[in-house]
C-alpha positions as CSV (number, residue, x, y, z in Angstrom):
1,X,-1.1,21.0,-0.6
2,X,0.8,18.8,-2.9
3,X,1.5,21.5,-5.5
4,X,3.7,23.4,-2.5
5,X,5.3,20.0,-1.9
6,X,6.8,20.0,-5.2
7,X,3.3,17.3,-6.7
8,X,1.0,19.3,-8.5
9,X,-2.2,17.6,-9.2
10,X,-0.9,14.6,-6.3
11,X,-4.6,13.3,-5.4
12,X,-3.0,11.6,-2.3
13,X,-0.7,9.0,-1.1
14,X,-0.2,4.8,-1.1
15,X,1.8,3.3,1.0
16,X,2.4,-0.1,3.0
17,X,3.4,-1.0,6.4
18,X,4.5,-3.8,8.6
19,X,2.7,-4.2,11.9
20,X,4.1,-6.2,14.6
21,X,2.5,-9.5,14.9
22,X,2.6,-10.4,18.9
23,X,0.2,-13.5,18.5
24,X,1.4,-15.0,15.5
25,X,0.9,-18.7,15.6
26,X,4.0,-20.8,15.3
27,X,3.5,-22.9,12.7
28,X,2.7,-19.5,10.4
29,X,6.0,-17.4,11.5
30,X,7.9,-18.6,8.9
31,X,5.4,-16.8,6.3
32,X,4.8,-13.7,8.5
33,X,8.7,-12.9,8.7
34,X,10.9,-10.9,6.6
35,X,14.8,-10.3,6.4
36,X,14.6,-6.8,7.8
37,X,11.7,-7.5,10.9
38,X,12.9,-10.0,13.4
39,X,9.0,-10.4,14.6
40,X,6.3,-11.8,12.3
41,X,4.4,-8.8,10.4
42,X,1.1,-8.1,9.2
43,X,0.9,-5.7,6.5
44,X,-1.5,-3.0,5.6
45,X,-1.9,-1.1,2.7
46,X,-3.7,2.7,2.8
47,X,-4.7,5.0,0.4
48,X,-5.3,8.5,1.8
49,X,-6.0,11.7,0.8
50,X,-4.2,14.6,2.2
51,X,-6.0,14.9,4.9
52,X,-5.3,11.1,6.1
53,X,-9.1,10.4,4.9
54,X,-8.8,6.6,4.2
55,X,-10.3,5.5,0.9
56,X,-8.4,2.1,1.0
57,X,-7.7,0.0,3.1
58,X,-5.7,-4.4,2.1
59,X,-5.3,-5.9,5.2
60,X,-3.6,-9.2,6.2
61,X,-1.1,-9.5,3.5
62,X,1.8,-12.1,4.6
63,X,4.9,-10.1,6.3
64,X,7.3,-12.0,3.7
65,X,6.0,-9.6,1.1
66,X,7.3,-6.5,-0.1
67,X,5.2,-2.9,-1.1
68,X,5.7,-4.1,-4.8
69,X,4.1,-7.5,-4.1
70,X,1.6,-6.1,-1.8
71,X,0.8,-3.8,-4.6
72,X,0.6,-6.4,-6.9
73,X,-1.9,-8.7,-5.2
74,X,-3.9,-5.5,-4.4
75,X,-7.2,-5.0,-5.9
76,X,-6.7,-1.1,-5.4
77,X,-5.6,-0.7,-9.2
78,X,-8.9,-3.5,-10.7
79,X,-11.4,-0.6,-12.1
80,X,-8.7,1.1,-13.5
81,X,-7.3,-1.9,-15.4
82,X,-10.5,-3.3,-16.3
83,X,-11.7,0.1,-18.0
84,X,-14.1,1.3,-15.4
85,X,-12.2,4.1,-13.5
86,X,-13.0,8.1,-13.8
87,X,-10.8,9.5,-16.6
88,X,-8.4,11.5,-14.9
89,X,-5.5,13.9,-16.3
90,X,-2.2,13.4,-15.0
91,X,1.1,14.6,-15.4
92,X,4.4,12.1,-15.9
93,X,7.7,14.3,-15.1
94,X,10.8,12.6,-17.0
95,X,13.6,14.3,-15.7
């Protein structure tokens, strides 16, 4: 599926996303809020495979963070740092 797409070898996707944060207690809003959400925000971060099976899930991030933050803080990329992922092959197009 992600070969026709134009991602051959694409495994799935990652991506974060702001949910709206109706209870939010005061004194945290200031936190929770970012530039571009007028409500506070609590962010999750999913890994799926193409079909949307979830084999990630970061939840409760601070809405004042970004994806590349969010990322950051993640522990989604730990086994693969620290040596114990699967060896995979992978392709890098430079264009």
């Amino acid at each position: 599926m992600g070969a026709t797409r134009g991602f051959p070898g694409m495994l799935g996707f990652i991506d974060c996303m702001h949910w709206k944060w109706k209870n939010c207690p005061d004194a945290w809003k200031g936190q929770f809020c970012r530039g571009d959400h007028r409500n506070p925000t609590i962010i999750l971060e999913a890994v799926t495979s193409q079909d949307l099976w979830i084999w990630h899930g970061f939840f409760g991030t601070v809405g004042s963070n970004n994806d590349i933050t969010v990322l950051n803080g993640s522990n989604v990329f730990d086994e693969v740092l620290s040596g114990r992922a699967p060896t995979v092959q992978f392709t890098v197009n430079r264009t």
